[in-house]
C-alpha positions in Angstrom: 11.2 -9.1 17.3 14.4 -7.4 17.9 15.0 -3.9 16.3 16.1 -4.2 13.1 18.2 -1.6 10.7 16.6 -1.0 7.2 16.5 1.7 4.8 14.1 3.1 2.2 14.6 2.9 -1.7 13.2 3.1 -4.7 12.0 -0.7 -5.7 13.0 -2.2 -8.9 11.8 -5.2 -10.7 14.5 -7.7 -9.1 12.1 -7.1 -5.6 9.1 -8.0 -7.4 9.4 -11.8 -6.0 10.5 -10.3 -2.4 7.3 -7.9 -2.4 4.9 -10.7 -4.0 6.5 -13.0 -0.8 5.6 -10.2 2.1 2.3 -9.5 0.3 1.0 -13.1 0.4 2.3 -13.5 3.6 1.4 -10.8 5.7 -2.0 -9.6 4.3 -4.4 -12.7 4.9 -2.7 -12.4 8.6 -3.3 -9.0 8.5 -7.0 -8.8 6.6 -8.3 -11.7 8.3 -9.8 -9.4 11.6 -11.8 -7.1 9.2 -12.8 -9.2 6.4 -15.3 -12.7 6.1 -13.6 -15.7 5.1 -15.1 -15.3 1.5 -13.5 -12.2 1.0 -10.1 -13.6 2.3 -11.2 -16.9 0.3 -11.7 -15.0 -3.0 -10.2 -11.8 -3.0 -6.9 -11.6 -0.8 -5.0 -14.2 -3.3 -5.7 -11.0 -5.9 -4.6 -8.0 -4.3 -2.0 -9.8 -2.1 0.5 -9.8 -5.5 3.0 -7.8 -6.5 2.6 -6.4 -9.7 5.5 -6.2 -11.5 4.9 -3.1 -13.5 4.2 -0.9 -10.2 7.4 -2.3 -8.2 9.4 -1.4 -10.9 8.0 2.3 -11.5 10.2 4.3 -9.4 7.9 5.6 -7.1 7.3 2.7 -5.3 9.6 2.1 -2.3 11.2 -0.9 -0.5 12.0 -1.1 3.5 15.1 -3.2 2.8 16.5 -4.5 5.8 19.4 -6.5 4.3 20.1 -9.6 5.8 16.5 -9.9 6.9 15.2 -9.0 3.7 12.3 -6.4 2.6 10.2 -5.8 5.6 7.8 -3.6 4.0 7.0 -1.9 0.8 4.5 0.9 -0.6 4.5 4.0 -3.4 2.0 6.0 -5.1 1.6 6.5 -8.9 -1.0 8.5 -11.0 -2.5 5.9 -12.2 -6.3 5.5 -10.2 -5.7 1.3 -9.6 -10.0 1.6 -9.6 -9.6 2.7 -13.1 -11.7 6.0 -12.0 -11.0 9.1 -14.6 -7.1 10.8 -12.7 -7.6 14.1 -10.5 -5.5 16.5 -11.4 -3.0 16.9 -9.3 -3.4 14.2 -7.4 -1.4 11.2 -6.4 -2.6 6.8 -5.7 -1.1 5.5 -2.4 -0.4 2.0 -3.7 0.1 -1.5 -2.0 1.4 -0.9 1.3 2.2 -3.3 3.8 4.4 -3.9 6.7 6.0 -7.5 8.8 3.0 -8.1 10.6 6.0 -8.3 13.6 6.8 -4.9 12.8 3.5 -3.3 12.8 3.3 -0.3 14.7 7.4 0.2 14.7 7.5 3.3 12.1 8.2 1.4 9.0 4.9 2.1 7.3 5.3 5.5 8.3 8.8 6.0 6.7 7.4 4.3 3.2 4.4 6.9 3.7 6.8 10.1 4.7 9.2 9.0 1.2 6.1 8.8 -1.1 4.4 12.1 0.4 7.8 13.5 0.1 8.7 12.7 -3.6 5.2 13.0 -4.6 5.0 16.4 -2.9 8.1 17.6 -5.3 6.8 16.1 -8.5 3.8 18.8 -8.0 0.6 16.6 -6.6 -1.4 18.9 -4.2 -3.1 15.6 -2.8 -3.2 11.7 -2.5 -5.6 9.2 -2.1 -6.2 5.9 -1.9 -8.3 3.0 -1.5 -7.6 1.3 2.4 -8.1 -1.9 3.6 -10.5 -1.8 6.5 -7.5 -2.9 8.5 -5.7 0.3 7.0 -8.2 2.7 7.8 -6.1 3.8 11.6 -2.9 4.1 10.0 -4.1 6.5 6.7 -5.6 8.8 9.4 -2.6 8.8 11.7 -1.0 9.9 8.3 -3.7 12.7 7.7 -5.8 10.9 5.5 -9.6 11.6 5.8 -12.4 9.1 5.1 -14.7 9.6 2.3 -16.1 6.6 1.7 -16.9 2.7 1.3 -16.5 1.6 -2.3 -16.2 -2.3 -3.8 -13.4 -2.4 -5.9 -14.5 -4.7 -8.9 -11.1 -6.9 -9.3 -12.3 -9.8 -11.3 -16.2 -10.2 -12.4 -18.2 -11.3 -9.9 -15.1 -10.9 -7.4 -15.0 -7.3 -5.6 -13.1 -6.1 -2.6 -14.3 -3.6 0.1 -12.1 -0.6 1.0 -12.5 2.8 2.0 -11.5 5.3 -0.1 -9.6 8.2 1.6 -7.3 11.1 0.8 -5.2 14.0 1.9 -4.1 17.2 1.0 -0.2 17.8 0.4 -0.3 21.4 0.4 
């Protein structure tokens, strides 16, 4: 794909249908390597959604690229999405995800630098998160650290593998 101009901003709740397209989209494509079918089967139509209340938060970001449209999109909040007691302190990577043609092209890294950065100045001394398998490489070329495997219950009966990582801000 040719190199295409975008900039980072705040996402509001007119992306939610943009972000709920590139989520359903790109992660089965992008899950499918590290995960069985019944995980893809079962669980990828649950976290590959946006959720409304999140996009609209003001900490979660857009890559808008204009013409082209959002081309990826990620944020933190407080707010543990495992429903684990908060850290102080501490910050949720939420809901990345790139163009699976843009993978590897410094847009996931600019959505990560613009949540470090704003979460850094609202006072959080870490972040963490819970990774897709497939996610693992890029939260440690960010300066993530492992911790982990954990199944993240998202429906009874249905749950989710990730790893759960984290890194310090200051």
């Amino acid at each position: 794909m040719a190199e295409i101009r975008y900039f980072i901003r705040a996402a509001t709740e007119a992306d939610v249908p943009a972000v709920d397209d590139l989520l359903r989209r790109c992660y089965p494509q992008l899950l499918k390597a590290d995960y069985p079918p019944s995980v893809l089967v079962t669980a990828v139509p649950l976290i590959a959604r946006a959720q409304p209340g999140l996009v609209g938060c003001g900490t979660y970001y857009v890559a808008d690229a204009g013409e082209h449209g959002i081309i990826g999109a990620g944020g933190w909040t407080l707010h543990d999405p495992a429903s684990a007691p908060p850290e102080a302190a501490t910050g949720n990577i939420r809901h990345f995800v790139t163009e699976p043609l843009l993978l590897r092209k410094g847009v996931g890294h600019r959505l990560m630098e613009r949540s470090i950065a704003d979460a850094s100045a609202a006072g959080l001394r870490a972040m963490q998160c819970h990774a897709t398998r497939t996610a693992v490489p890029f939260y440690a070329a960010e300066g993530f650290e492992a911790l982990g495997e954990v199944d993240i219950e998202l429906r009874p009966g249905i749950t989710f593998p990730a790893v759960r990582m984290r890194r310090r801000l200051r």
